[in-house]
C-alpha positions in Angstrom: 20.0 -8.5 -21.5 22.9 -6.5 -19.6 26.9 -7.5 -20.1 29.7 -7.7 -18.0 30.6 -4.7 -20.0 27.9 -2.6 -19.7 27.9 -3.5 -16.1 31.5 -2.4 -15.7 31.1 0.8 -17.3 28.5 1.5 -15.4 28.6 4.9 -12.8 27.3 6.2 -10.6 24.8 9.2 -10.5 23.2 11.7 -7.9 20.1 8.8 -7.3 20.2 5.0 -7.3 18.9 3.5 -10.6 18.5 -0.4 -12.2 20.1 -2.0 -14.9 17.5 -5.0 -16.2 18.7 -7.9 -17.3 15.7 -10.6 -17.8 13.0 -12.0 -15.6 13.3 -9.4 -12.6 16.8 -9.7 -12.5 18.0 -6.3 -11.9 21.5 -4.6 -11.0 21.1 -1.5 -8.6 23.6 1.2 -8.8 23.7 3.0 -5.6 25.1 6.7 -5.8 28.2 5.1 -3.4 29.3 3.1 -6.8 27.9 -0.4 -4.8 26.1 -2.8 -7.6 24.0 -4.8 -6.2 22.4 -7.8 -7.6 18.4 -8.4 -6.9 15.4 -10.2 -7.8 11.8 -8.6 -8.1 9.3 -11.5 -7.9 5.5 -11.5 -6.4 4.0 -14.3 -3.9 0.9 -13.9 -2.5 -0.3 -11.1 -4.9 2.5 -9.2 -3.0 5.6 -7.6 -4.6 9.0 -8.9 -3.2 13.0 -8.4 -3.6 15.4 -10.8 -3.0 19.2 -9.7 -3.1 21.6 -11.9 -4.3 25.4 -10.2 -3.0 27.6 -7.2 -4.9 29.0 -7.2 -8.1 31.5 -8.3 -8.8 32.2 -10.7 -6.2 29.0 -12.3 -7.9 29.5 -11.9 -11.2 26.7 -11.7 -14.1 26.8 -15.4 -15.0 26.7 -16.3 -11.1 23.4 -13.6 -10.2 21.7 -15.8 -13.4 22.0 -19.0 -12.0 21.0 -17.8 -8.6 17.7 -16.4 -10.3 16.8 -19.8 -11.7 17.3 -21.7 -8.7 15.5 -18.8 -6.6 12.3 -19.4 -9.4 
């Protein structure tokens, strides 16, 4: 499970990469330095992302609840 910590110390590199936090919950960190929070769920037998805003206007706590309403 990620912290806010490990979230702020988090940089960016030459490719985008994810930081997991539980249950598809994922922070992408472009190569820009923009963290964005999104959700990797399946309907239909179908892979799917939904985004949830940047960090930190919504912060780690904020991106959780949004995943349990979103399941």
């Amino acid at each position: 499970m990620l912290t806010d910590v490990a979230i702020r110390k988090s940089q960016p590199r030459e490719s985008q990469y994810k930081l997991s936090d539980a249950q598809g919950l994922y922070l992408l960190v472009r190569p820009n330095g923009a963290k964005l929070w999104q959700l990797r769920y399946r309907f239909g037998g179908k892979e799917k992302t939904l985004s949830f805003g940047a960090y930190p206007e919504v912060s780690l706590l904020n991106a959780r609840k949004a995943k349990e309403v979103a399941r």
